[in-house]
N, C-alpha and C positions, 0 to 999 in steps of 0.2 A: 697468422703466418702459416701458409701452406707444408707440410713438410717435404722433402724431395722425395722421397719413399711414393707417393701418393701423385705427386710431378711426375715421375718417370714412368710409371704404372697408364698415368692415361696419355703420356705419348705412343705408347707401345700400343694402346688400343688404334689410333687414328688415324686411318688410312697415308703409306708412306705417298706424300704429292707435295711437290714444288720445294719449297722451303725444305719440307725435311726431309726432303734426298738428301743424304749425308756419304758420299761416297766421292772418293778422289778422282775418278775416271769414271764412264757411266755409256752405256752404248744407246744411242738414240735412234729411233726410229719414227716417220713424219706421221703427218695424217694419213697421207694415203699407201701409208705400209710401206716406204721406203726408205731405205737406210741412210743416216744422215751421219752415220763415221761415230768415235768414238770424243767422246766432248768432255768436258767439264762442267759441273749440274750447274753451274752459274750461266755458262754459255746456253745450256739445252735451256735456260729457264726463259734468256731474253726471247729468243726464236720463241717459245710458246707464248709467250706474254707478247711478242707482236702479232700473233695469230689469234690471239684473243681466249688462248684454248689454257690449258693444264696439263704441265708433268705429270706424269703418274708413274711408278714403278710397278712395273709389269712380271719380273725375274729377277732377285736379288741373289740367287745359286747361279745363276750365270756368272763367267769371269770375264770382261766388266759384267755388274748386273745390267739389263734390260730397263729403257724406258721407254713409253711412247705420249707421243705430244694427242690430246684426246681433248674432248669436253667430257670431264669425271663426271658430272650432274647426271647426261645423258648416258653415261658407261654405266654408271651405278644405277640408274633409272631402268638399262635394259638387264640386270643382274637380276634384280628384284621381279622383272614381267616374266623371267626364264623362270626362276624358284616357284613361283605361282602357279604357272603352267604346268610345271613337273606335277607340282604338289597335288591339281586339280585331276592329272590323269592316274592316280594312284589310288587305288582302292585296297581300302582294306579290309581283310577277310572278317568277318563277326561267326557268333556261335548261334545261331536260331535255336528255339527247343517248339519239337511237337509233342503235344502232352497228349495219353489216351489212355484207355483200360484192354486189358485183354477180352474183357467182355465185348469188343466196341462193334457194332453192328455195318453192315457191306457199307452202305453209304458214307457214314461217317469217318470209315476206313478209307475208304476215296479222298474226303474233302481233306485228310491230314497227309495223305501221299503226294496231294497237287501241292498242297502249301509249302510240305519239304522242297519237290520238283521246280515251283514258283525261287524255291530260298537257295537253291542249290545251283538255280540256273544264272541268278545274282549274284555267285560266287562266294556265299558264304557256306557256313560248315552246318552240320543240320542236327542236332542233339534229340533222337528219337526216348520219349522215356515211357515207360508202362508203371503208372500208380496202383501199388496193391491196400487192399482195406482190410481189415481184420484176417479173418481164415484164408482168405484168397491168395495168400502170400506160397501156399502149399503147390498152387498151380501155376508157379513158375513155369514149367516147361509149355503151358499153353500161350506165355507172355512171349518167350523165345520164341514159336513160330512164327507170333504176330510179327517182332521186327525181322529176321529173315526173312518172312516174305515179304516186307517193306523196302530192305536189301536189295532183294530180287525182283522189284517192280520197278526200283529207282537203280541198276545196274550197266542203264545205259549212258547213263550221265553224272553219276557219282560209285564211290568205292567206300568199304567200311573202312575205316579209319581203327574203333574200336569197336571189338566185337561183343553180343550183348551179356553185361554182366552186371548182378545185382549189386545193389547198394543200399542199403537197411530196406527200407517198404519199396523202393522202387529197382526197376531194371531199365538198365540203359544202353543204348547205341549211337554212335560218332557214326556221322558219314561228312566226309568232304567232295568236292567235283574232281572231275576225273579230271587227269593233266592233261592237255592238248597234245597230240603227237605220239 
């Protein structure tokens, strides 16, 4: 035997339509958006059951609440095509990391500023870091120039976010894209 506890829980999930519109007066509205006066859900329910369609409660903070006579399959069908769509044009931001050494020579200094420029221009954030090895940790200040001037090559299209600072054996810089406007 079912308990009610557990009964009433999954009425509350199930979308309010036809049957269980439970309300004494009910404002109805037709297929084609036109007002059909204030009814009784028994009434609103013949009128869609001869149109072959479904009550659905649309407003139940209205006083009466809101219904409209619909096909729920294809309502709920275009719900889900909207959610998708949204969902498909939203992008979300990620953290890139360019790894290098302060030692790092022109060229390869190049190919790590395009692949930021590349990661920055997709709209994610670009985590610049300079790896130190043993004694090399001392020349920190020649690792800061490296990203600074990484900053200052990539200024036209992104901003520092965070400015470069060490972190045990490495030093590190945040850039994100610049905001539009």
């Amino acid at each position: 035997m079912k308990s009610p506890i557990i009964e009433k829980r999954r009425t509350r999930d199930l979308p309010q339509i036809n049957e269980r519109i439970r309300f004494p007066q009910i404002r109805v509205i037709g297929t084609d958006g036109e007002q059909l006066g204030i009814l009784t859900p028994r009434e609103a329910q013949e009128i869609a059951d001869e149109n072959g369609l479904d009550l659905v409660l649309v407003s139940d903070k209205a006083d009466p609440p809101v219904c409209r006579i619909m096909d729920y399959g294809k309502y709920k069908f275009e719900l889900e095509k909207k959610a998708r769509e949204a969902k498909k044009k939203q992008h979300t931001s990620e953290l890139k990391e360019v790894k290098m050494r302060y030692t790092i020579e022109e060229h390869d200094y190049q190919v790590r500023v395009s692949q930021a420029d590349r990661f920055i221009k997709a709209g994610d954030k670009v985590k610049a870091t300079i790896t130190f090895r043993g004694r090399e940790i001392q020349h920190s200040d020649l690792a800061e120039k490296v990203l600074k001037r990484m900053a200052d090559d990539l200024k036209e299209i992104a901003e520092v976010q965070q400015f470069p600072k060490k972190e045990g054996r490495n030093m590190m810089m945040i850039l994100s894209p610049k905001k539009a406007g």
